[in-house]
N, C-alpha and C positions, 0 to 999 in steps of 0.2 A: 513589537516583534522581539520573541527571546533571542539574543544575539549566538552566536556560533560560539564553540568553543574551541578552544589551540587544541595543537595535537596531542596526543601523550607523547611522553619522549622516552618511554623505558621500552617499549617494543615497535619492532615495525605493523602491530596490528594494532588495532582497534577495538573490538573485540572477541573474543574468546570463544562466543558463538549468538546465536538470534536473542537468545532469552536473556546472556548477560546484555547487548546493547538495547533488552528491552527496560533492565533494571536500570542501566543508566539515564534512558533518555526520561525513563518517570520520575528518577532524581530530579532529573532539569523540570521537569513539567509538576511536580507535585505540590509546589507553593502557589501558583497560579490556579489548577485547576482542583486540589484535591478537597473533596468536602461537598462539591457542587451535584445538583441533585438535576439538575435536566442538560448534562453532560454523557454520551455514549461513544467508545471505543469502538470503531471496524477497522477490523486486521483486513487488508490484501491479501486473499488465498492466491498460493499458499505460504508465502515467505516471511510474509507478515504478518501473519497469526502468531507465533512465538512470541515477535516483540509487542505485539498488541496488548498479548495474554499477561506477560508484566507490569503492564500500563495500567491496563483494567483493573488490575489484581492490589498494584499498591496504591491506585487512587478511589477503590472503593467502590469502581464505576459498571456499566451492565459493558457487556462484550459480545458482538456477533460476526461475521465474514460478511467483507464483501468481494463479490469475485469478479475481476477485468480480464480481459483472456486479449492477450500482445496477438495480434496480424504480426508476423515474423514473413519476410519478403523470401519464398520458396528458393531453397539452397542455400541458404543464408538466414537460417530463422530466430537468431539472435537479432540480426537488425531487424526493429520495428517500423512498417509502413503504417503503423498507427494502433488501435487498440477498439477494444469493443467493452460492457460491461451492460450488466442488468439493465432493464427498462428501456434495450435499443437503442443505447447512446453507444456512436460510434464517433470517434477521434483519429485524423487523419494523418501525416507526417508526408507534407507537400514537398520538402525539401527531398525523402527517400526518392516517393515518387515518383516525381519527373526523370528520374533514371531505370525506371521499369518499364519496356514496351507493352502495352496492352494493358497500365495501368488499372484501370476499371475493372476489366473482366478479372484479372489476378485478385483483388480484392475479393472481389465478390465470391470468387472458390473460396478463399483461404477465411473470410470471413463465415462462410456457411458452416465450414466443418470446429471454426474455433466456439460457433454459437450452441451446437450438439456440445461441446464440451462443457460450454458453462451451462448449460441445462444440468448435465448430467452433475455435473458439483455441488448446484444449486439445492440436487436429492440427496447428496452422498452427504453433505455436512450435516443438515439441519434436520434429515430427516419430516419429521409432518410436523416438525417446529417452525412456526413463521419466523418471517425476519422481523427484529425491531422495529419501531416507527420509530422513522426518526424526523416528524413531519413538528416544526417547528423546537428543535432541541439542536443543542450544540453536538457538534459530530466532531469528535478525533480520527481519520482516517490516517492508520498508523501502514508504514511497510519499513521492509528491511533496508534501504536505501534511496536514491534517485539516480537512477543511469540517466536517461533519456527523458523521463519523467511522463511519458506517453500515457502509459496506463495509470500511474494517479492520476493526471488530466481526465479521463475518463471516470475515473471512480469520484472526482469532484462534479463532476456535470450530470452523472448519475444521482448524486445527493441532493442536487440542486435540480432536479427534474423531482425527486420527492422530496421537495419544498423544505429540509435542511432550514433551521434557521441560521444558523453558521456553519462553513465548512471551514475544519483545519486541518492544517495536513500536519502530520509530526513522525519526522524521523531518523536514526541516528545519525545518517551521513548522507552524503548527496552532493552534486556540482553543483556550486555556487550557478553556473549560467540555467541550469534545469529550476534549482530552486526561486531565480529569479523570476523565470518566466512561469512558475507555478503562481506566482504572487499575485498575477492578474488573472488568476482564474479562482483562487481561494481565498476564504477572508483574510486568513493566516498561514507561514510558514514557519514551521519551529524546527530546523536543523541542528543537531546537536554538533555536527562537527562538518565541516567543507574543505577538505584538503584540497591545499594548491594544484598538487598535481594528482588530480585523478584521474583514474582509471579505470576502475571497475569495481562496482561494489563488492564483488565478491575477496577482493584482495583486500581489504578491510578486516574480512574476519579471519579465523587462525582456523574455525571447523565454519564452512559456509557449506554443507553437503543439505541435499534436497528435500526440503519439508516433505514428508509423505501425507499424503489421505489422511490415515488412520491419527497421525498427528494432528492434527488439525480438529479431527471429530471427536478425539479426546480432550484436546485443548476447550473446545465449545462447549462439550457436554460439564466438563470441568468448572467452568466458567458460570454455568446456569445451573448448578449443583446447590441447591439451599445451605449446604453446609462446605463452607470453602477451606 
């Protein structure tokens, strides 16, 4: 495992915004992986396309989305009750849970309407472009952080339902307790930076504002452009 690295001490952020913490974490990642020819980058739509699109870009490597769509527990839909992601893999959060009456049935709306969404991304990004095979190849599945780590969980067990020879997750920052407990679901974890006291990813960066659509489908198309 790439060990973590201290914090910067010249500002209170981190990064400057998606694409510089994507340049740095391919610094930390590019002696390890750069050169290798059955290696594949999938950004997390949408956050994590930026930093993915860095990744890919300085290690030479092919680039596509993959999309997990957060169960956000109704009134409160930052906290996740778990997460869903391509090929019907769904990931739970027993702990939210057990504090929601009607557990099941709540799911099961919030899960129906989040599965219309990643369909409809599914068309928005790639258009009648298929997704990658990534059926026996290394997988980098890059995002902008770890809060909770719910929906990488998900985007790990999605790659591992299509047969992923390795999954790694790699990304700039993250809590040390999310990225530990990723560690037993992915081959590897490559956190670039684990501040003591975290908070929230997005207090990390100095511009953290909302990957849009058209971002992303530029980024891909970008990305799969013959001429980079």
């Amino acid at each position: 495992m790439i060990p973590p690295m201290s914090a910067p001490s010249h500002d209170r952020f981190f990064f400057r915004h998606r694409r510089d913490a994507g340049w740095q974490l391919a610094g930390r990642l590019l002696s390890h992986f750069g050169g290798w020819d059955d290696v594949l980058v999938l950004g997390l739509a949408r956050g994590g396309v930026p930093v993915a699109f860095e990744v890919a870009h300085a290690l030479h490597l092919p680039l596509d989305v993959i999309i997990v769509r957060k169960l956000g527990v109704p009134g409160h839909r930052e906290l996740a009750m778990g997460a869903i992601a391509s090929g019907g893999v769904r990931v739970l959060n027993e702990t939210v849970l057990r504090h929601i009456a009607n557990a099941d049935a709540v799911v099961e709306e919030v899960a129906a309407g989040e599965k219309r969404e990643l369909e409809r991304r599914e068309v928005e990004y790639r258009g009648d472009r298929p997704p990658l095979a990534v059926r026996e190849k290394v997988v980098l599945v890059v995002d902008d952080g770890l809060a909770t780590g719910a929906s990488m969980r998900a985007a790990v067990l999605a790659l591992r339902q299509r047969e992923a020879a390795r999954v790694i997750v790699a990304v700039p920052v993250g809590s040390s307790e999310s990225c530990a407990r990723l560690a037993a679901t992915a081959d590897e974890v490559i956190c670039l930076y684990t501040p003591t006291a975290f908070g929230a990813v997005g207090e990390l960066y100095e511009d953290f504002s909302q990957t849009s659509d058209e971002e992303v489908r530029t980024l891909l198309a970008a990305a799969n452009s013959p001429v980079r």
